[in-house]
C-alpha positions in Angstrom: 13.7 3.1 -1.5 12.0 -0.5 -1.6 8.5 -0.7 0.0 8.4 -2.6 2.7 6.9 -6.2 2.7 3.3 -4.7 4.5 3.3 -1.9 1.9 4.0 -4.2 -1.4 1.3 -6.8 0.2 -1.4 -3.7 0.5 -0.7 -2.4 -2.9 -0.8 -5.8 -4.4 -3.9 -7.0 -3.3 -5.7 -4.2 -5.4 -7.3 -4.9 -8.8 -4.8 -3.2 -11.6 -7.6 -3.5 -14.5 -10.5 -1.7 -15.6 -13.5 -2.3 -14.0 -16.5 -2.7 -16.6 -20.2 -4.6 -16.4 -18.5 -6.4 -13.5 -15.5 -8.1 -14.6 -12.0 -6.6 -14.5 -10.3 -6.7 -18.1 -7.0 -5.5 -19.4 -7.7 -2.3 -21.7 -8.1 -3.5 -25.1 -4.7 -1.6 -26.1 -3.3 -3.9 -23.7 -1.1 -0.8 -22.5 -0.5 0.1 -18.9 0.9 3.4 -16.9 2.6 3.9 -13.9 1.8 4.8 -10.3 4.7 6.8 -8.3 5.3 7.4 -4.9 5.6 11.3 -4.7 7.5 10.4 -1.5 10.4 8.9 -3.7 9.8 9.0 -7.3 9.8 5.2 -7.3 6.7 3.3 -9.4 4.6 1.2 -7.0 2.3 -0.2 -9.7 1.4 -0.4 -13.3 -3.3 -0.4 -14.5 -5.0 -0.8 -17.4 -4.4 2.5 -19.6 -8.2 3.1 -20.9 -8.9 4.3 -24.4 -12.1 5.4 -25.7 -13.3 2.4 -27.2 -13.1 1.2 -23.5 -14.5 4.3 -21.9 -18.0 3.3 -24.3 -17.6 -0.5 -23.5 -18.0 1.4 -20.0 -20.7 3.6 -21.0 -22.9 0.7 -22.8 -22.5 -1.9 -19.5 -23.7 1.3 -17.2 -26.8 2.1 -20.4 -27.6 -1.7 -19.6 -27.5 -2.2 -16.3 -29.6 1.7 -15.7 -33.0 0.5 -15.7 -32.7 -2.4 -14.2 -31.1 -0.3 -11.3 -32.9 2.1 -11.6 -36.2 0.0 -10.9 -34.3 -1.7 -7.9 -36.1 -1.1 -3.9 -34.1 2.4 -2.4 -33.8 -0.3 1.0 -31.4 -3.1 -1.5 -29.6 -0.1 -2.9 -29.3 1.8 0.9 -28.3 -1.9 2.2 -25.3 -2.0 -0.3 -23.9 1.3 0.4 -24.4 0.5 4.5 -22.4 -2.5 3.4 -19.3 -1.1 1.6 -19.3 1.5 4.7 -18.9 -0.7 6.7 -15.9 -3.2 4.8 -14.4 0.5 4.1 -14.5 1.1 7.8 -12.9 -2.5 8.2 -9.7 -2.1 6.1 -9.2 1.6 7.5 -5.4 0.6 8.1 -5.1 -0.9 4.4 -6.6 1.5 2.8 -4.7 4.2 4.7 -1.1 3.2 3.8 -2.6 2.6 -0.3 -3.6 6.4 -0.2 -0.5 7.6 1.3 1.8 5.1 -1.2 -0.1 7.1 -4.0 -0.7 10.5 -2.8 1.9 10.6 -0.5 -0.3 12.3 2.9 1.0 11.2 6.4 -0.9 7.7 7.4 -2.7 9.7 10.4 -3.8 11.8 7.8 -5.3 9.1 5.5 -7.1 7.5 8.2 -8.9 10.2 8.6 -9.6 10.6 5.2 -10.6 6.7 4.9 -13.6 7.4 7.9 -14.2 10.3 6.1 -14.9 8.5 3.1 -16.7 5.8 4.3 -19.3 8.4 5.9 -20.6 9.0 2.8 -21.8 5.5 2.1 -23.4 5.5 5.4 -24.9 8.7 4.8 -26.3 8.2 1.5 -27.7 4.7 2.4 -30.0 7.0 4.4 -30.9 8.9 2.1 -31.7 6.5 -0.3 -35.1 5.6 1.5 -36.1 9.7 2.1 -36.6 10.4 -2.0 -39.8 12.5 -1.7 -42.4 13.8 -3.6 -45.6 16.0 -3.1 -48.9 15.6 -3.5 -51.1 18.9 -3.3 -54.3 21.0 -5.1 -53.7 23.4 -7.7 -54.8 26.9 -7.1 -57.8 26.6 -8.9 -59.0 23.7 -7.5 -58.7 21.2 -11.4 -56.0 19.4 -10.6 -54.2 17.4 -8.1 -50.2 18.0 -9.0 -47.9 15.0 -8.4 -44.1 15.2 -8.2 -41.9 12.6 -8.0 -38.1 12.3 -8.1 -36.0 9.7 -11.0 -32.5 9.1 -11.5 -30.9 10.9 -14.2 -29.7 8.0 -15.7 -25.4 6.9 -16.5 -23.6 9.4 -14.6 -19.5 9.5 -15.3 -17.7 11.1 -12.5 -13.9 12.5 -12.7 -12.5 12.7 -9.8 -8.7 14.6 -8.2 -5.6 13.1 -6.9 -6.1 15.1 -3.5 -8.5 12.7 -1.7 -8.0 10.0 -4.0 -11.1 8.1 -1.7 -13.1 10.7 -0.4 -14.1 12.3 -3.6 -14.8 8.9 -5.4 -17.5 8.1 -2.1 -18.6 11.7 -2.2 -20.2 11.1 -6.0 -20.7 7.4 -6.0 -22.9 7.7 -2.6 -25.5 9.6 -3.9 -25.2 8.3 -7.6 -26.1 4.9 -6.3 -28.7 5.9 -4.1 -30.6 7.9 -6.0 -30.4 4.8 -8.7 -27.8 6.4 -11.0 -25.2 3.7 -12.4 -21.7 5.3 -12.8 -18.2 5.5 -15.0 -15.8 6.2 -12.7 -12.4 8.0 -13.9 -10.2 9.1 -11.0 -6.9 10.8 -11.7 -3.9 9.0 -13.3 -1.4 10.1 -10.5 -3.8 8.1 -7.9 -6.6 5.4 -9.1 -5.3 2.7 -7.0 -7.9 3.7 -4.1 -10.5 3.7 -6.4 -9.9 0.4 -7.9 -9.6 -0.8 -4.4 -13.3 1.1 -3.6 -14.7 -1.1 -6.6 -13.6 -3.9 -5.6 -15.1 -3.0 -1.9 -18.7 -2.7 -3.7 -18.7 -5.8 -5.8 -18.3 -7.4 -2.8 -21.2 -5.6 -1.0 -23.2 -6.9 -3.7 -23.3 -4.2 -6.1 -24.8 -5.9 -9.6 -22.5 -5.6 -12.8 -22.1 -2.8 -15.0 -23.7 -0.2 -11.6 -20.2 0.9 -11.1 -17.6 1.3 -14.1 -14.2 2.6 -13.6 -11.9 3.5 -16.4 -8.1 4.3 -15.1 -6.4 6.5 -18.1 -3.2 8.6 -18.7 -5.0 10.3 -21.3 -8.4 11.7 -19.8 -8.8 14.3 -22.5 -9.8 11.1 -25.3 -12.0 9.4 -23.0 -13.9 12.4 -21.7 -14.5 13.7 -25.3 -15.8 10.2 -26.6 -18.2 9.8 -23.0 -20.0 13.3 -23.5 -20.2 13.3 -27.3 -22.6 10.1 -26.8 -26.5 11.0 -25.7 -26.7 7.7 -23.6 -24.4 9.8 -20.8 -27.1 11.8 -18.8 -24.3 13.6 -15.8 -21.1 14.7 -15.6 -19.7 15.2 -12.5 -16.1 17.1 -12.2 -13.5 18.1 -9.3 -10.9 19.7 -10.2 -9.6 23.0 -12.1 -11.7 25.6 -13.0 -10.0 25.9 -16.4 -11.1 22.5 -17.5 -14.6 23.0 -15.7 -15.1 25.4 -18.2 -13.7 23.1 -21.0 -16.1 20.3 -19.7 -19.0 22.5 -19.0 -18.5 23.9 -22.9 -18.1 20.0 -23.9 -21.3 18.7 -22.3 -23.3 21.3 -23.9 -23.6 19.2 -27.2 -26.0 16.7 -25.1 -26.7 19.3 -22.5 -25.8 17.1 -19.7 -26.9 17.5 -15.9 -23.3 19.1 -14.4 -22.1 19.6 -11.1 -18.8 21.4 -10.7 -16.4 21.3 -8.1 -13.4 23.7 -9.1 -10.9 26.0 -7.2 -10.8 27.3 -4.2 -8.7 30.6 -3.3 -10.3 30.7 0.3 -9.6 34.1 2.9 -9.4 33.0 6.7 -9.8 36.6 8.6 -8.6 36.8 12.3 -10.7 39.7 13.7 -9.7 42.2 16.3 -11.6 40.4 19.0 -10.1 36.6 17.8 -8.7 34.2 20.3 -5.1 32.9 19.1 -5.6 30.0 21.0 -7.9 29.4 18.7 -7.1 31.4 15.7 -3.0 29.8 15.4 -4.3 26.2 15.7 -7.3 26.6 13.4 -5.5 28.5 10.6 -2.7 25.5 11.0 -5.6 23.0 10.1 -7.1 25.1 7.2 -3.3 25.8 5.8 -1.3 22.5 6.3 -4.3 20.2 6.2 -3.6 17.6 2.8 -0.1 19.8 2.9 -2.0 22.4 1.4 -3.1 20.5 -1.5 -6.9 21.5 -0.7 -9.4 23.4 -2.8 -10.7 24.8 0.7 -7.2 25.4 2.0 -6.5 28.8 3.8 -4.7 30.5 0.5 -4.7 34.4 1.3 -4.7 34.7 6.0 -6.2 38.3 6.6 -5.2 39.5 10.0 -5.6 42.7 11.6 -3.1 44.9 12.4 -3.5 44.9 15.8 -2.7 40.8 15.8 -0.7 40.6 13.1 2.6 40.5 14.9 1.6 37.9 17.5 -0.8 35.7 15.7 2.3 35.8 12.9 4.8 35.1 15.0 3.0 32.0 16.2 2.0 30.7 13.2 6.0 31.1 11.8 6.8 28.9 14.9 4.0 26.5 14.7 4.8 25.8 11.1 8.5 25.8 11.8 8.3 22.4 14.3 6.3 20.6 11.4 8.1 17.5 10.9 7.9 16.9 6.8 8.9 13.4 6.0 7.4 10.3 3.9 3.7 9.8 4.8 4.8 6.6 7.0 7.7 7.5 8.6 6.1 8.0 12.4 5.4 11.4 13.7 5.5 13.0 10.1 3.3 15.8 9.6 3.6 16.9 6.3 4.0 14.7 3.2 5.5 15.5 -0.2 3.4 17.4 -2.8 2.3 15.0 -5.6 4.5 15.4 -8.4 7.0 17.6 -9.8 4.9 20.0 -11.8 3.3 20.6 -8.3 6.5 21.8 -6.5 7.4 23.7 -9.7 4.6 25.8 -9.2 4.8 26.5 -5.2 8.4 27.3 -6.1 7.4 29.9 -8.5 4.5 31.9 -6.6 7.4 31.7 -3.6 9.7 33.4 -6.0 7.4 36.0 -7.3 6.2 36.8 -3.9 9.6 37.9 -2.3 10.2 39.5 -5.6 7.6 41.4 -4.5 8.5 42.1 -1.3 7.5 39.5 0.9 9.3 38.2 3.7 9.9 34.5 4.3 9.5 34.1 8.0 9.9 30.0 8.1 10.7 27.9 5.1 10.4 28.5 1.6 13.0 26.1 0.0 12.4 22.4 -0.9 13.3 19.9 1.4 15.5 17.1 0.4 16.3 15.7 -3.1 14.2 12.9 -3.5 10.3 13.0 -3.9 8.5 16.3 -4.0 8.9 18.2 0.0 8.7 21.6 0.1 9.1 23.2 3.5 5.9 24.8 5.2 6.1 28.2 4.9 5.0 31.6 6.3 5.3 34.8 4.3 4.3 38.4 5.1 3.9 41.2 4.0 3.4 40.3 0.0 1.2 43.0 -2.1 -2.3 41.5 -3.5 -1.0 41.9 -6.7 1.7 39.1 -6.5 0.4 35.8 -8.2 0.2 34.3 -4.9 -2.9 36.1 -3.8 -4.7 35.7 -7.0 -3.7 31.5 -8.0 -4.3 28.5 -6.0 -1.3 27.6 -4.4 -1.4 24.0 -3.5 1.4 23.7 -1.6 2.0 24.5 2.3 2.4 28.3 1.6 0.8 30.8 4.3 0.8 34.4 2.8 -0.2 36.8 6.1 -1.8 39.6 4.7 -3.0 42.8 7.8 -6.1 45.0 7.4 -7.8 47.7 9.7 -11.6 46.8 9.7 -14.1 44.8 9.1 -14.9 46.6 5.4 -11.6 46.4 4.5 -11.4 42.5 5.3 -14.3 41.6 3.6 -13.5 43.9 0.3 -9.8 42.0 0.2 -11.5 38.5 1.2 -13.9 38.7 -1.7 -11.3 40.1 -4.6 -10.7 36.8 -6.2 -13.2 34.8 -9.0 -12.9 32.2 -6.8 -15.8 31.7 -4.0 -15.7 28.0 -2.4 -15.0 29.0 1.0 -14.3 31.5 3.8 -12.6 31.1 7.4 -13.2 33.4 10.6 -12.5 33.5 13.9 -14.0 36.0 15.8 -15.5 35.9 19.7 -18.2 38.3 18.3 -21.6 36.9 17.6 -23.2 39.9 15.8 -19.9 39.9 13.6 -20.0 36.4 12.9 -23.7 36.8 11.3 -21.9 40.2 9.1 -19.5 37.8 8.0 -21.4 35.2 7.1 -23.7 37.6 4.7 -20.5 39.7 3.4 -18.5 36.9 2.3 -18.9 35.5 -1.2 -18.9 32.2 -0.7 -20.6 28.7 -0.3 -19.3 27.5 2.8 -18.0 29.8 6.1 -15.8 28.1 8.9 -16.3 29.7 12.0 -13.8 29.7 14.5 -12.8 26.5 13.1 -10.7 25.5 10.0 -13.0 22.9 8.8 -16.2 22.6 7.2 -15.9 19.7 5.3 -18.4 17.0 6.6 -20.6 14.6 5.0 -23.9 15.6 6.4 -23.2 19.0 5.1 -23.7 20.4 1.3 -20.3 21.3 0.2 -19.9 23.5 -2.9 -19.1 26.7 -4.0 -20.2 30.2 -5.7 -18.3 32.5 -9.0 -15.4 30.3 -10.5 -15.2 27.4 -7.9 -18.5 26.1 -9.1 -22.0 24.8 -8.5 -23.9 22.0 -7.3 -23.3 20.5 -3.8 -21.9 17.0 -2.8 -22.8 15.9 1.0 -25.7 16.8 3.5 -29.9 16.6 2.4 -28.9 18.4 -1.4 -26.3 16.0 -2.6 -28.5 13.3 -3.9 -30.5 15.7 -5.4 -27.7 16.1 -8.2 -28.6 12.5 -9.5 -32.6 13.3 -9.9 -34.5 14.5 -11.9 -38.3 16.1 -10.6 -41.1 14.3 -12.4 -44.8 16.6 -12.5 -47.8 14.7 -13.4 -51.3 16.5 -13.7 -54.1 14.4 -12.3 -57.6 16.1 -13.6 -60.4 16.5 -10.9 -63.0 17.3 -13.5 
């Protein structure tokens, strides 16, 4: 399939090198990799394949430009992020049909994802003026204690091919405002949104060498070169919790500021009291939204007995009218996952689970030959010891597990290392504030199957993580606290 002359124009018009001290270069291999369409296998565009003598030509133009940044007024550094908000907000539609090209999510979708994006900017340029410190008495009355906040220093950032925008704006924001300058390495299966987000903030005004991005096919020799040098002060990371740990083990060496993002196994629990006019259409958005390809999607739906056979029922059919079709084909619903190795795996937990026993009640087969479409799906009735109920799936997959109280629910809700975060719908106040305590995790949804939102910390507890991007905390990742001791005497 040939893209179309709007989709070859929007693709086109995006910077294909790396960006470094404000100019964009060819990587001094002078290799390039490919960019699919997961919708049809097809390449859509060849950038710069970073090595690690680029990824320190990064490192040393972000060292340079740090103090100067650094030492810049929080209202020129809040005006530039208010700025790129706002030219983000203006190529919504452009930037909307780039992210589905490369990840492959319906366009509706990627709008959303595009405002959601851009919110950060808007939200961290507020920020960026509110960096307080405190100014009190010691106890005993000698000193006068001083705290200030500074920016760590170069920050480099590594970023998922699930919200190939959203997660660069989510780190960058803050970075920025808090006076951070940043490498920038989004995943090889979807940079092209990034390289278009640099190109938004030179033209804000951003000075050179603030913001480096390195596009790669081999992460693994860039990372290692960028955290073996002391000039990096933060590392950043979204993604697996097996290479968290790699990373985390890594930046050790230099003991580097971290914040972890990593995976998400999350429960949504439909108590006896819930609304299903409520409950269907919220578990639909925490399932299906991204097609499933979310750390905070609904991975293991805990419903009790006494619903199980409606809400089920309703859920099968919901799923069941899903129209599943390339990302800008109008009406589609559900895109293809992102690569092969991706529908691989949802093919395999599917296989294991009925091996187990479950019951496919709607889909469970690919759809089509070309691309990467797998059917949503809707399986009961699979023991928690099939891999499905202990892995991330990634995929549109709805196991429907059934419990018969509250205890049970939470015990089965919390049996997983993973702890990002928890969904329940119940019309019960006093149970909502049980559930909210008894579940181990960072975020709950309540009686709605979202909590992502910029003015929010998001983050996680156990295996999926620590630190928080979003809301009051998030810039707080990129400072450091400052005491000074003023003597009285």
């Amino acid at each position: 399939m040939t893209m179309s002359v709007e989709e070859s124009r929007v693709v086109g018009d995006v910077p294909t090198g790396l960006l470094i001290g404000g100019e964009w270069r060819h990587a001094r291999s002078g290799k390039e990799f490919h960019v699919e369409d997961p919708a049809t296998g097809e390449v859509i565009a060849s950038v710069a394949d970073a090595g690690p003598e680029d990824a320190l030509d990064a490192l040393e133009a972000a060292t340079r430009a740090q103090v100067s940044w650094a030492a810049t007024a929080p209202r020129f550094r809040a005006e530039i992020l208010r700025s790129a908000y706002e030219k983000i907000m203006a190529q919504q539609e452009e930037l909307a049909l780039l992210m589905t090209l490369e990840m492959g999510k319906p366009v509706a979708e990627s709008k959303g994802e595009v405002a959601y994006a851009a919110e950060f900017f808007r939200w961290f340029s507020e920020e960026a003026v509110r960096m307080k410190g405190e100014y009190y008495r010691s106890p005993d009355g000698m000193t006068k204690v001083l705290t200030s906040r500074s920016p760590v220093g170069p920050s480099y950032m590594i970023t998922p091919w699930n919200f190939p925008l959203a997660m660069g704006t989510r780190k960058v924001g803050p970075a920025l405002a808090a006076g951070c300058t940043v490498i920038l390495k989004p995943a090889e299966q979807t940079p092209l949104c990034s390289l278009a987000l640099g190109a938004i903030l030179l033209d804000a005004g951003l000075p050179a060498g603030v913001l480096n991005i390195v596009t790669t096919s081999e992460p693994g020799e860039i990372t290692d070169r960028l955290v073996d040098d002391a000039r990096l002060r933060k590392l950043s990371f979204t993604g697996s919790t097996e290479v968290g740990k790699m990373l985390m083990r890594k930046a050790s060496t230099n003991l580097l500021r971290l914040s972890m993002e990593l995976g998400g196994n999350a429960p949504l629990i439909v108590f006896s009291d819930a609304d299903l006019d409520k409950a269907v259409p919220g578990a639909i958005f925490a399932k299906m939204r991204n097609g499933g390809e979310a750390c905070t999607s609904a991975n293991r739906i805990l419903v009790h007995r006494d619903l199980a056979e409606a809400f089920t029922e309703r859920l099968a059919d919901e799923l069941s009218k899903m129209k599943v079709a390339r990302g800008t084909v109008a009406g589609a619903q559900v895109g293809p996952l992102i690569d092969q190795d991706a529908l691989l795996k949802v093919t395999g937990l599917l296989e294991d689970a009925t091996a187990a026993g479950g019951r496919v009640l709607t889909g469970g087969t690919r759809v089509g030959s070309d691309g990467y479409f797998y059917a949503p799906t809707v399986i009961a009735g699979v023991p928690t010891s099939a891999r499905i109920f202990r892995e991330e799936i990634f995929g549109p997959v709805a196991p429907v597990y059934t419990f018969d109280d509250d205890d049970e629910a939470y015990a089965v809700a919390n049996d997983t290392n993973y702890g990002l975060v928890s969904y329940i719908f119940t019309e019960s106040f006093r149970r909502v504030h049980q559930a909210i305590d008894a579940l181990q995790s960072g975020m709950v949804g309540v009686n709605q199957g979202l909590v992502s939102n910029a003015a929010a910390p998001f983050g996680g507890v156990k295996h999926s993580g620590f630190g928080r991007e979003g809301g009051f905390e998030g810039i707080n990742e990129y400072l450091d606290v400052k005491y000074a001791a003023l003597n009285l005497s």
